[in-house]
C-alpha positions in Angstrom: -23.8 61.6 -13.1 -24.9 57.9 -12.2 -24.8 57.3 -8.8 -22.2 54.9 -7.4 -23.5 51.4 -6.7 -23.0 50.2 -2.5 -20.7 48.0 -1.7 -23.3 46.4 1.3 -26.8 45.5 1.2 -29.6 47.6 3.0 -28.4 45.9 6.6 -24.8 46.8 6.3 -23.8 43.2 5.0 -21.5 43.2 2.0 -23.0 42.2 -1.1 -19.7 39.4 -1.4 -17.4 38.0 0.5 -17.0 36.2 4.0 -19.7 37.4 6.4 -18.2 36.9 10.0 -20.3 36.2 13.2 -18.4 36.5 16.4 -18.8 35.2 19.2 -16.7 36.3 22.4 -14.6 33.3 23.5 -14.8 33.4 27.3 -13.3 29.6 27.7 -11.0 27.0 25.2 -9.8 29.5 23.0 -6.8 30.1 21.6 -5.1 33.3 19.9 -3.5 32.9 16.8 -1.9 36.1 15.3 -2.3 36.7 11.2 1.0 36.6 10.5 0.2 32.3 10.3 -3.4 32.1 9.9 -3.1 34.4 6.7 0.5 33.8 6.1 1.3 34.3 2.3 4.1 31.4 1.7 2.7 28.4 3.5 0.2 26.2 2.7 -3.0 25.9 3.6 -2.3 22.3 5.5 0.9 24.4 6.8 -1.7 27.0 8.4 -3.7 24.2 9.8 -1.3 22.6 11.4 0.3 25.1 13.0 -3.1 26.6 14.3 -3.9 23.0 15.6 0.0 22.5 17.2 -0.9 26.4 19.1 -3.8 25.2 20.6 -2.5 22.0 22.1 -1.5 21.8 26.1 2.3 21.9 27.1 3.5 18.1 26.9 1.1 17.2 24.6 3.0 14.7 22.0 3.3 16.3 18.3 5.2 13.6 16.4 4.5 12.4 13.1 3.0 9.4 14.2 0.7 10.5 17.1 -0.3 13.7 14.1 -1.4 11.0 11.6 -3.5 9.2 14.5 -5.7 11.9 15.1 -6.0 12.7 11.1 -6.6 11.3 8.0 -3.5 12.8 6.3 -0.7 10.2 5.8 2.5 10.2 7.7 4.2 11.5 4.5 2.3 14.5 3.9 2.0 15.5 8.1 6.4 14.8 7.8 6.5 17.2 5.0 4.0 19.6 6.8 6.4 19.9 10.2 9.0 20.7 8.0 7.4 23.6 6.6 6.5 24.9 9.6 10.3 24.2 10.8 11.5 26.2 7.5 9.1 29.3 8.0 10.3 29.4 12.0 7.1 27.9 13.7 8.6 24.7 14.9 12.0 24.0 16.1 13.2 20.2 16.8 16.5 19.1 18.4 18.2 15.9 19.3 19.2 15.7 23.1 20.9 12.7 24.7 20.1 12.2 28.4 22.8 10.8 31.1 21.3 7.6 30.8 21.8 7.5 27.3 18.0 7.8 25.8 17.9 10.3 23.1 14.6 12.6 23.1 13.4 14.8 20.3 12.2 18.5 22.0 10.2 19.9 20.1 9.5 24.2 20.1 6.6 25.9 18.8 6.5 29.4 18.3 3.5 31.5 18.2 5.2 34.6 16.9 8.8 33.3 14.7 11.9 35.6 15.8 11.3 35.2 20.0 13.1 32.9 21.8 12.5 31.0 25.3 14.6 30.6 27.9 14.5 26.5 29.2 13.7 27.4 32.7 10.7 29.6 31.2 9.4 27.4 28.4 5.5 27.8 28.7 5.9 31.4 30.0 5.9 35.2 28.3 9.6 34.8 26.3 11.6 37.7 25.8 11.9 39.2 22.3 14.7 38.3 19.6 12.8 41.0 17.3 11.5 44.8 18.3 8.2 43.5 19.7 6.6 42.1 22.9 7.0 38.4 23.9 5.3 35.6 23.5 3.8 32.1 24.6 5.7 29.0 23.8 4.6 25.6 24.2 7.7 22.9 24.9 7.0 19.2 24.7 9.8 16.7 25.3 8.7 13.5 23.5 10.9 10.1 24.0 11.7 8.4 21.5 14.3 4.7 21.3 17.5 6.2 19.6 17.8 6.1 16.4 14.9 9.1 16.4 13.1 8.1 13.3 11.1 11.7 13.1 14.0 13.4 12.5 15.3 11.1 10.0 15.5 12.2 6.0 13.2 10.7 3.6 14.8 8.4 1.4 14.2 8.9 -2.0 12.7 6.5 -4.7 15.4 4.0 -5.9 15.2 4.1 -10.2 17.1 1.9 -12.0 21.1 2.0 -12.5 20.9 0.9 -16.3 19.9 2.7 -19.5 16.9 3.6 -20.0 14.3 0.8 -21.0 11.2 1.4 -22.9 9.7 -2.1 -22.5 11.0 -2.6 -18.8 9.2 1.1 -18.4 6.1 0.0 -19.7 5.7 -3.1 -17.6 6.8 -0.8 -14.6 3.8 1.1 -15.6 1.3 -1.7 -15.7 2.1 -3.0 -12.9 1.1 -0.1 -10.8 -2.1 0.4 -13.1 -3.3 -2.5 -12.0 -2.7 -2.7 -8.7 -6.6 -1.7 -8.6 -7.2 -5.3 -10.0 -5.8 -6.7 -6.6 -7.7 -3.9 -4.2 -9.5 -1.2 -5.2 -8.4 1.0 -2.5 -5.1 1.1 -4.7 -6.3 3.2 -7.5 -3.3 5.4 -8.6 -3.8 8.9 -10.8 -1.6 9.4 -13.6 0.7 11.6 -11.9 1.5 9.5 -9.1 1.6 5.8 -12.2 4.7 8.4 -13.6 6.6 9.2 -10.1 6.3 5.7 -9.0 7.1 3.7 -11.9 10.9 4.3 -12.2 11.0 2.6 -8.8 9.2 -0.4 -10.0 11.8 -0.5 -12.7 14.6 -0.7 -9.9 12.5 -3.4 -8.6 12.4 -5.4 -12.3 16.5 -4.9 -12.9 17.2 -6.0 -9.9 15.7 -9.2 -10.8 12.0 -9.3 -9.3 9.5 -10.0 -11.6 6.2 -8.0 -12.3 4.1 -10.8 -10.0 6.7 -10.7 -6.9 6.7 -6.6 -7.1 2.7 -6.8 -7.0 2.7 -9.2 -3.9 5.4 -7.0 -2.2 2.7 -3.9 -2.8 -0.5 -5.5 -1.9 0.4 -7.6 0.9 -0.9 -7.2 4.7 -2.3 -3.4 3.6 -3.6 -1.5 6.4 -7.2 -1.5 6.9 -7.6 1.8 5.8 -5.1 3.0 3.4 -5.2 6.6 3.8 -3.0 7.5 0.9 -2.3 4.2 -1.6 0.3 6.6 -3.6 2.4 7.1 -0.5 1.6 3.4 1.2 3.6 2.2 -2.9 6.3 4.6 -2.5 7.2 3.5 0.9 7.7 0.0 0.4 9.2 0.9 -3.2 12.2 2.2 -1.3 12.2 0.3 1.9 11.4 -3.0 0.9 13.5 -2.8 -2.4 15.6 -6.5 -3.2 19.1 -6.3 -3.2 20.9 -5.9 -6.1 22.3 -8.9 -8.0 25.3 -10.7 -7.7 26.9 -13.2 -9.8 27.1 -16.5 -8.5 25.8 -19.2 -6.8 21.9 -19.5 -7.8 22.2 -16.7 -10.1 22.4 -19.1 -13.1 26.0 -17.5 -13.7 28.9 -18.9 -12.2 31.6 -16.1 -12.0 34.3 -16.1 -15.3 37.5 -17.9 -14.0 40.4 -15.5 -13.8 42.9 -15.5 -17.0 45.9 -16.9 -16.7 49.0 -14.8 -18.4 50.9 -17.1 -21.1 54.1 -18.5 -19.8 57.1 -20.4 -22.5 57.7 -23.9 -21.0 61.4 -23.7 -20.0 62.2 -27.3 -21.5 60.5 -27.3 -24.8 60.0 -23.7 -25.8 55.7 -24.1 -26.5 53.5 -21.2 -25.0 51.2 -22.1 -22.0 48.9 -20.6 -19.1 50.4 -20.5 -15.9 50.2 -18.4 -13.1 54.1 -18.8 -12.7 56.8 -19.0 -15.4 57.9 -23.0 -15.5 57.4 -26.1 -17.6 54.2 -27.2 -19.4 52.1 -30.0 -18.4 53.6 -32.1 -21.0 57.1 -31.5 -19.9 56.4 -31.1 -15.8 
């Protein structure tokens, strides 16, 4: 019978896989249990961010904007990130109004999902929701101007009201491809060229033309665009024009209402009036 081949090398090691060296922490370390760092739904920015939230001091501000200071991910993708981490039970953020009338976002995290903290213990061992031991919390209240623009929905790209238009699609389409022309930085994949480019088409039917829309997007960019894709979808939907309206400047004066037809009440012929009565020739 051929003998079984080892696993490990001649030292022990395995022959694949991760080869750990630790280390014993004996300062600025923190604990992270499995349950997030191999957690089998979130993603891999999800894991990451929660690991980085667990390790920060109490009072330390988490919001999207002090998140996307310290790294390179846009505010978009951090925004979605917290979200996940507020959907799988890590994070937990409420509105609260104070007497004076500021509004602060308080933010939650929890180390172990399921345990809850009392207020006047935030920071401290918690007591359990679930069937095992507590754990350490970490509570930061950050202020914010009301309305609290963290907590706010993402609006969604605006597309176009009319039927579709194959021509008005394709200039759409152009005009994000070559964005590049204006500033490299702005070079968009395929992918993103399809997601954005009903937006542009709002943009076009609502009476901007292909040269405004490419201002609007290239104008005053940040030094360093982080991520070009979400930088366009932002000001596609928050920069959008209004819609148009016939009427002065339009090129359109509005249709003058109709007026019903009236019989003049001296010589019988038809005529538009507002009221029944006599006809100009007769009045």
């Amino acid at each position: 019978m051929r003998p079984r081949a080892s696993s490990r090398n001649a030292d022990g090691s395995p022959r694949y896989g991760v080869i750990h060296v630790n280390i014993r922490h004996t300062r600025r370390f923190t604990v992270v249990g499995n349950h997030l760092a191999q957690h089998s739904e979130m993603s891999l920015m999800g894991i990451g961010l929660g690991t980085h939230i667990q390790s920060l001091p109490t009072g330390t501000p988490i919001g999207i904007k002090d998140l996307a200071a310290r790294f390179p991910e846009s505010e978009y993708r951090i925004g979605r990130t917290l979200r996940e981490l507020e959907e799988h039970g890590y994070l937990e953020r409420t509105r609260h109004r104070l007497p004076g009338g500021q509004v602060i976002t308080r933010t939650v995290f929890y180390n172990r999902p399921g345990y809850a903290v009392p207020e006047e213990e935030t920071g401290r061992e918690a007591e359990p929701v679930g069937a095992e031991p507590g754990a350490a919390e970490a509570m930061a209240a950050e202020s914010e101007p009301p309305p609290v623009a963290a907590a706010t929905p993402l609006r969604p790209l605006p597309r176009p009201s009319g039927p579709a238009n194959a021509a008005r699609r394709a200039a759409a389409e152009q005009v994000l491809v070559r964005l590049r022309g204006v500033d490299p930085r702005l070079l968009l994949g395929e992918r993103d060229v399809e997601r954005l480019a009903p937006a542009v088409e709002a943009w076009l039917e609502r009476g901007a033309s292909p040269d405004a829309v490419t201002a609007a997007l290239t104008l005053h960019l940040p030094p360093r665009p982080r991520n070009p894709a979400g930088l366009i979808g932002y000001r596609l939907t928050h920069q959008i024009p209004p819609e148009r309206v016939a009427g002065p400047g339009t090129g359109r004066p509005p249709t003058p209402p109709v007026l019903p037809m009236q019989t003049c009440e001296r010589c019988d012929l038809a005529f538009r009036g507002a009221e029944p009565g006599c006809c100009k020739g007769c009045g």
